[in-house]
C-alpha positions in Angstrom: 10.8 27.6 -4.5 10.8 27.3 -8.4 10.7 23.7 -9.3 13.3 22.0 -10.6 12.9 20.1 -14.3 13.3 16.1 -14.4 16.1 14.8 -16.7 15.5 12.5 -19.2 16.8 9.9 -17.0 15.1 10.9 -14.0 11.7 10.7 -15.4 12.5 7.1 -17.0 13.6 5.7 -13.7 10.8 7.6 -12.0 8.3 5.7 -14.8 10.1 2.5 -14.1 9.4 2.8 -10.5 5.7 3.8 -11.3 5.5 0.8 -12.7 6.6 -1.8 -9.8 4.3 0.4 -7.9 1.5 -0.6 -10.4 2.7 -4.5 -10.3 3.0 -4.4 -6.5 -0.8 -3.0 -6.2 -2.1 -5.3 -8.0 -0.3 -8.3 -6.7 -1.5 -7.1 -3.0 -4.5 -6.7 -4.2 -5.7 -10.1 -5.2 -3.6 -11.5 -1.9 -5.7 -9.2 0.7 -8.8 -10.7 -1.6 -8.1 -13.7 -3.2 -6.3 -15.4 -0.3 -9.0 -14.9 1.7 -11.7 -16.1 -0.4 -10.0 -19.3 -1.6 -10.0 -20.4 2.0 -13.9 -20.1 2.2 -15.0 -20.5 -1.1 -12.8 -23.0 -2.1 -11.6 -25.0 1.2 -15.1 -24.1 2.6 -13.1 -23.1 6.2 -14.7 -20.8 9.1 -13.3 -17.3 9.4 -10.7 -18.0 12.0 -8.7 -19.7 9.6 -8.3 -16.5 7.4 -8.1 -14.4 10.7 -4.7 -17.0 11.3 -3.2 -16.5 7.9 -3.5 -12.5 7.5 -2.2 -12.6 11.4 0.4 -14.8 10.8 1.7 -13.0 7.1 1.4 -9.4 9.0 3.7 -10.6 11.8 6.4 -12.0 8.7 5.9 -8.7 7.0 6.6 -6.8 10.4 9.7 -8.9 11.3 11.4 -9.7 7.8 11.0 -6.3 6.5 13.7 -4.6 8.8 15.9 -7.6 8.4 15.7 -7.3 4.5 16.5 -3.8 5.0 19.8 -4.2 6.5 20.6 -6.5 4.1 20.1 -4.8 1.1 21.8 -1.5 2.7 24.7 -3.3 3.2 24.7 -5.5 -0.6 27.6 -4.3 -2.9 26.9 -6.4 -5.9 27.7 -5.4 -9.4 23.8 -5.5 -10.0 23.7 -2.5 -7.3 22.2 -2.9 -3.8 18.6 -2.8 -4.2 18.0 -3.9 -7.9 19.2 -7.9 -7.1 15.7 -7.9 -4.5 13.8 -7.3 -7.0 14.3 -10.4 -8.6 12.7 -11.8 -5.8 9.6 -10.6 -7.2 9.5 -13.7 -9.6 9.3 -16.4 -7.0 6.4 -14.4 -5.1 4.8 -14.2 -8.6 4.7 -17.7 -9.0 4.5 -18.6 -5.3 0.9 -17.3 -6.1 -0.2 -19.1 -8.6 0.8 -22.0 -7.4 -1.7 -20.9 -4.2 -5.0 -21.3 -6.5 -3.8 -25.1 -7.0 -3.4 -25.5 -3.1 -6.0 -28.2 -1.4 -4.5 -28.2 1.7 -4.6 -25.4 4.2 -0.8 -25.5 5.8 -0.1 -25.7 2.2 -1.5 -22.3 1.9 0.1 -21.2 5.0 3.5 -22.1 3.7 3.0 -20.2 0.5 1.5 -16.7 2.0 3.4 -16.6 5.1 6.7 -18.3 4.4 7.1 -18.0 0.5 5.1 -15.1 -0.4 5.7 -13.1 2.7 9.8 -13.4 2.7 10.1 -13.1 -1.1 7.4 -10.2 -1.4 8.9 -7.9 1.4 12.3 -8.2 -0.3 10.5 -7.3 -3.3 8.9 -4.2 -1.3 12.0 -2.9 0.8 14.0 -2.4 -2.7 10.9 -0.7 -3.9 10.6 2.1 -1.7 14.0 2.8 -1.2 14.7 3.2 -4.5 12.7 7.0 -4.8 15.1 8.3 -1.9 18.1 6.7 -3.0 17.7 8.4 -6.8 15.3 11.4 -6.4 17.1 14.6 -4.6 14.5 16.2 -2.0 13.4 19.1 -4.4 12.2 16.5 -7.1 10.7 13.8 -4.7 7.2 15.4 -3.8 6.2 15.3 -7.8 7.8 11.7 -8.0 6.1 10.0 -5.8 3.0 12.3 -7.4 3.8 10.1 -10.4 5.1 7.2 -9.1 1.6 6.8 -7.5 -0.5 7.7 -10.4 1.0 4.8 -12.0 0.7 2.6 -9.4 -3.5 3.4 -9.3 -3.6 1.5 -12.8 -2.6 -1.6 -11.1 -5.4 -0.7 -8.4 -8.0 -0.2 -11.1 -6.9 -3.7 -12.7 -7.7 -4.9 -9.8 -11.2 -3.1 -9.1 -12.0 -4.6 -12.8 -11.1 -8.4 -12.0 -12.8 -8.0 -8.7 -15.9 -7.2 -10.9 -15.1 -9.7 -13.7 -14.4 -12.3 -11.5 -17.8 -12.7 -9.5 -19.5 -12.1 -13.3 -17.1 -15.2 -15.1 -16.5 -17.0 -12.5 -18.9 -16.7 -9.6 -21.4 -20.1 -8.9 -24.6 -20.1 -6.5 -23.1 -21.0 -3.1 -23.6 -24.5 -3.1 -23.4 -24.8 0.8 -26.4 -25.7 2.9 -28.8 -22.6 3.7 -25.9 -20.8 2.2 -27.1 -17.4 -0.3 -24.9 -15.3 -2.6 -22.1 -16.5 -5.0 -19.1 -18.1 -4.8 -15.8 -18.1 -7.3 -14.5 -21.7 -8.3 -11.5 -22.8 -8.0 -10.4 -22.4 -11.5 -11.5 -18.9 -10.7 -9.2 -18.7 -8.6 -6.3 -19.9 -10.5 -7.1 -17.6 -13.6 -7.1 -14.7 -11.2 -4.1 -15.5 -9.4 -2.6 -16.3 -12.2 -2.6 -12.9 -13.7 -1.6 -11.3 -10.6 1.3 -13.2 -10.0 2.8 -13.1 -13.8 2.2 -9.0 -13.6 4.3 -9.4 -10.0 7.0 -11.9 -11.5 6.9 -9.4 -15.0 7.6 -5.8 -13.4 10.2 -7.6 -10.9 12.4 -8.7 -14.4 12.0 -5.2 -15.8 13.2 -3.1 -12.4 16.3 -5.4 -12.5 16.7 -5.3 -16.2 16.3 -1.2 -16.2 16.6 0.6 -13.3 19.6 2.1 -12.4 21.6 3.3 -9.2 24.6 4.3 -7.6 28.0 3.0 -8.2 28.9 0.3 -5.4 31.8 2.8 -5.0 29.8 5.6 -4.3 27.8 3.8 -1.7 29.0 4.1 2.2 30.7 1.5 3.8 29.1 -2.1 4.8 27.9 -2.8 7.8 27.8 -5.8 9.8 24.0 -7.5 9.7 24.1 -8.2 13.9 25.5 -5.3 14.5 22.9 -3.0 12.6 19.9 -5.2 14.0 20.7 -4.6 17.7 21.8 -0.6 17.1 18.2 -0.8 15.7 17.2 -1.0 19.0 19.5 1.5 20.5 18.1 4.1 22.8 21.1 6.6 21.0 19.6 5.2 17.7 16.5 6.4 18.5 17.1 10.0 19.6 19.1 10.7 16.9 16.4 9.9 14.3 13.5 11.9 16.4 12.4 13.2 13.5 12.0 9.8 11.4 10.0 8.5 14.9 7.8 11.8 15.0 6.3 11.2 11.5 6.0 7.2 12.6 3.5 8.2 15.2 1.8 10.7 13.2 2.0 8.7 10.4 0.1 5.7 12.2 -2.2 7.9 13.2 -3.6 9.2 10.4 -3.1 5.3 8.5 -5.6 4.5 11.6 -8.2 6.3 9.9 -7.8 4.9 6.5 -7.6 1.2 8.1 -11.1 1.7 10.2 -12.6 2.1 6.2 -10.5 0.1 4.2 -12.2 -3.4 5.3 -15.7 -2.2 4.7 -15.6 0.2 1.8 -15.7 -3.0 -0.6 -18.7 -4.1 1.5 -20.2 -0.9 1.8 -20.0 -0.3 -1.5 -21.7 -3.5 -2.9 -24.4 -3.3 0.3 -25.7 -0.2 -2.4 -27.2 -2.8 -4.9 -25.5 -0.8 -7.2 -25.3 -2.2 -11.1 -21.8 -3.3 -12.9 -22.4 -0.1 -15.0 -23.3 2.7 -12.0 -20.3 1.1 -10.5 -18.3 1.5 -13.6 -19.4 5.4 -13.4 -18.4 5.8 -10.2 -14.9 4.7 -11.0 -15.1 6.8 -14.0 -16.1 9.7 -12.2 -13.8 9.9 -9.1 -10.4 8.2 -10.6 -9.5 11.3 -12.6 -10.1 13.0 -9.6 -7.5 11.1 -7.7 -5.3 11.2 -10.3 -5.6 15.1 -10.4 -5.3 15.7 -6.6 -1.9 13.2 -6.7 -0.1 15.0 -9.0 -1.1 18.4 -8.0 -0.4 17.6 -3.8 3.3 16.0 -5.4 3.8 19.2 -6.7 2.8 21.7 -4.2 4.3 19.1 -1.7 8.1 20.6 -3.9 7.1 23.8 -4.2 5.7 24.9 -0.9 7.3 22.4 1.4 5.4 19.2 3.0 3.3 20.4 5.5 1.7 23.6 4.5 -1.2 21.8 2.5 -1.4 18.8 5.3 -4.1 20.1 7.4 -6.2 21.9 5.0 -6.4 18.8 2.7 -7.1 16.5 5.1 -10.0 18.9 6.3 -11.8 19.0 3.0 -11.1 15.2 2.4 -13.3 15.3 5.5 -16.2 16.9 4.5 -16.6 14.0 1.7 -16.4 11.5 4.5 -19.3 13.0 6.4 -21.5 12.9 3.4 -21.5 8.7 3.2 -23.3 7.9 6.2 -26.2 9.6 4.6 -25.3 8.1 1.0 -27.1 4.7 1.6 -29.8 4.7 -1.1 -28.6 8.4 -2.8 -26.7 7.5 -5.9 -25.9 11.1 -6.0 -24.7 11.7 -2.9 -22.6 8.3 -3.0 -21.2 9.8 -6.3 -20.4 13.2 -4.7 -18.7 11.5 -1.4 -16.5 8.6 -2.9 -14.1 11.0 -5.0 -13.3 12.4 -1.4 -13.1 8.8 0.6 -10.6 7.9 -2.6 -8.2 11.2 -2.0 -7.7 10.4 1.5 -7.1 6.7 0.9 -4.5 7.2 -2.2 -4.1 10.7 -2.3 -2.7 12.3 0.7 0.0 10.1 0.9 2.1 11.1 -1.8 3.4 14.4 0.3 3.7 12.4 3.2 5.8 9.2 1.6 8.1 12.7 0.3 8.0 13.4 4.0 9.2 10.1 5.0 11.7 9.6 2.6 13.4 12.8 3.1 13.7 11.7 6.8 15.8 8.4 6.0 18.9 8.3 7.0 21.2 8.3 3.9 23.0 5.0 4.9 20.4 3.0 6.4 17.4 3.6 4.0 16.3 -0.2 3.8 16.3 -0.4 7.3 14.4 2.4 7.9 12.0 1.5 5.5 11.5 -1.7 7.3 11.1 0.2 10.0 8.4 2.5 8.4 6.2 -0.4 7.8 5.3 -0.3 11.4 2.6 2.2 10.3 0.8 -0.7 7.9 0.8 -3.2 10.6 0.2 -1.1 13.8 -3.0 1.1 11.9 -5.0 -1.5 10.5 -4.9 -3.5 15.0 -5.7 0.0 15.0 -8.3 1.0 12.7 -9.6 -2.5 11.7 -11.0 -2.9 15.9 -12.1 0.4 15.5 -13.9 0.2 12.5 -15.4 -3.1 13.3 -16.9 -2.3 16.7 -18.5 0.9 15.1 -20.0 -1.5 12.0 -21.4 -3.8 14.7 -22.9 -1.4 16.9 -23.9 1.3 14.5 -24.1 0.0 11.0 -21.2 -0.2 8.2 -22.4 3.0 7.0 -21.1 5.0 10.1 -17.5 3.4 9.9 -17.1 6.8 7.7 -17.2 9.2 10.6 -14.3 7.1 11.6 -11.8 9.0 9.1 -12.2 12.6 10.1 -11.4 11.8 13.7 -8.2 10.3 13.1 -7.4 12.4 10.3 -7.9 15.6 12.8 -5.9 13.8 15.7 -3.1 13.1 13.7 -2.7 17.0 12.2 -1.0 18.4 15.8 1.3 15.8 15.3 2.2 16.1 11.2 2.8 19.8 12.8 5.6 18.9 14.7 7.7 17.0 12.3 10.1 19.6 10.6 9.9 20.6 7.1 12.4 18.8 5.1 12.0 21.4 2.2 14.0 24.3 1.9 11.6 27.2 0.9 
């Protein structure tokens, strides 16, 4: 299939959307960390309380998602139907730095969970529905190749304050029998700070800039009730087999990424690595992902979604074997972690094509909503898994985690028709 050139206005909206990717990165970023720490650092509170929170904000994510979906589907303002949501950016943006000056833990609770977690999904549904709704199925594979390669900047911003932050900011815990470092309150703040004006700033510019559809091009509205309970329609459901057949395969694989994501940080400091052999590291297997995320958007257009699936996430495979046996090899850890990075933030981008092409036309928000099932249900999923193999076995083994579910969810990927006329 010969590929298609982008327009001059296709690649500016495709940059635009790049960069609420990169804002949206980076604002997740510091909540999955940030959050978490302020509770124990900074409130000094046992575990269960963050194990409450990140419960309680998954479940808002899970629930309001689908229901900001249907609304913006069905929103025929002048502004357009998904640029207005973005807007809603700002108040999660400053929702979190008012969170660093929170003493009071239902305080915090109200700003994650309520706040944050109704303001930021509304935020995320117009998002991702805005490559489907303006990218055409030949382009989409080497948009989201872009889209996501922008998106990694706000990743690395992140990587870098997660650094800076224990360096500027971290104090000897000053708990009894306590060891290690803690980050102040003000540290806190500073951090937040930054990731909520990024949020707040790439909100304004989506609204300001991107553009879409007509309001009379759009379909007809739909009533909210209505659309809710046909979500749950057994008809609904077997006429979109093919959406629900990349769901299960889709959670699948997720599951593998999940069982590493909440001890790669950990396993990765457990090296006694320096700032600077760190820094390398980054340096070394970044332009790798970057590479692989273009090239897989591309070949994604070109040859169709599924051809490369199972022979990328095969190799991607071979790296992940290698880190069990990295512990105290600088040069093996530096040979495996471009490979643990691919599969994390790589091998999406031809299956996010895949997905999108699957949307239905008129319900795209929903649907998206819908698709989120796959963040919430992997990481029950992977995060039990991956714990119970960390306690038993050691953090280190967590890695042959991957592969298995990466394997497992091929077969299914395989079932799922191409969406890419070859």
């Amino acid at each position: 299939m010969k590929e298609k050139a982008f327009s001059k206005f296709l690649r500016r909206q495709v940059l635009l959307i790049g960069l609420l990717y990169m804002g949206d990165y980076l604002f997740f970023f510091f909540e999955q960390n940030y959050f978490n720490t302020f509770l124990d650092h900074v409130l000094l509170l046992p575990e269960l309380y963050i194990s409450v929170m990140v419960s309680l904000s998954a479940t808002m994510g899970l629930i309001i998602m689908i229901v900001w979906g249907i609304i913006s589907d069905n929103t025929r303002s002048k502004y357009g139907r998904r640029r207005p949501y973005l807007l809603l950016g700002v108040v999660a943006g400053i929702a979190m730095m008012f969170y660093g000056l929170s003493l009071n833990y239902y305080l915090c609770l109200i700003i994650d969970v309520l706040i944050i977690g109704i303001a930021s999904n509304a935020f995320l549904v117009a998002e991702r529905s805005l490559i489907p709704d303006t990218v055409e199925i030949g382009k989409r594979g080497r948009a989201n190749g872009i889209i996501n390669s922008i998106s990694y900047i706000g990743l690395i911003i992140g990587v870098a304050f997660l650094l800076l932050g224990n360096e500027l900011f971290g104090i000897p815990d000053p708990r009894p029998g306590a060891t290690g470092t803690i980050i102040t309150q003000e540290g806190h703040f500073i951090l937040l700070s930054v990731g909520g004006f990024v949020f707040a700033l790439v909100g304004s510019i989506g609204f300001l800039f991107i553009k879409e559809k007509p309001v009379s091009e759009l379909p007809e509205k739909k009533k909210f009730f209505g659309e809710l309970k046909h979500t749950f329609n057994i008809a609904e459901l077997k006429s979109h087999k093919e959406f629900y057949k990349i769901l299960i395969a889709f959670v699948i694989f997720h599951s593998g990424i999940s069982s590493i994501m909440p001890f790669l940080f950990i396993y990765i400091f457990d090296q006694g690595l320096t700032t600077l052999q760190l820094l390398t590291g980054i340096a070394i297997a970044f332009p790798v992902v970057f590479i692989a995320t273009i090239y897989l958007g591309r070949l994604s257009d070109k040859f169709g979604r599924k051809r490369f699936v199972p022979i990328s996430m095969i190799i991607v495979s071979i790296g992940f074997l290698i880190m069990p046996f990295s512990s105290g090899n600088y040069i093996l850890f530096m040979i495996g972690l471009p490979f643990v990075l691919v599969a994390v933030l790589s091998l999406v981008t031809p299956l996010n094509a895949w997905s999108q092409d699957l949307l239905p036309e008129d319900k795209r928000g929903k649907f998206t909503g819908i698709l989120n099932i796959v963040t919430t249900v992997s990481q029950i999923i992977g995060s039990f898994a991956g714990g119970i193999v960390a306690t038993f076995f050691g953090i280190p083994w967590i890695f042959l985690l991957g592969p298995v579910f990466f394997l497992a969810s091929i077969p299914l990927f395989l079932k799922v028709k191409e969406t890419v006329k070859i």
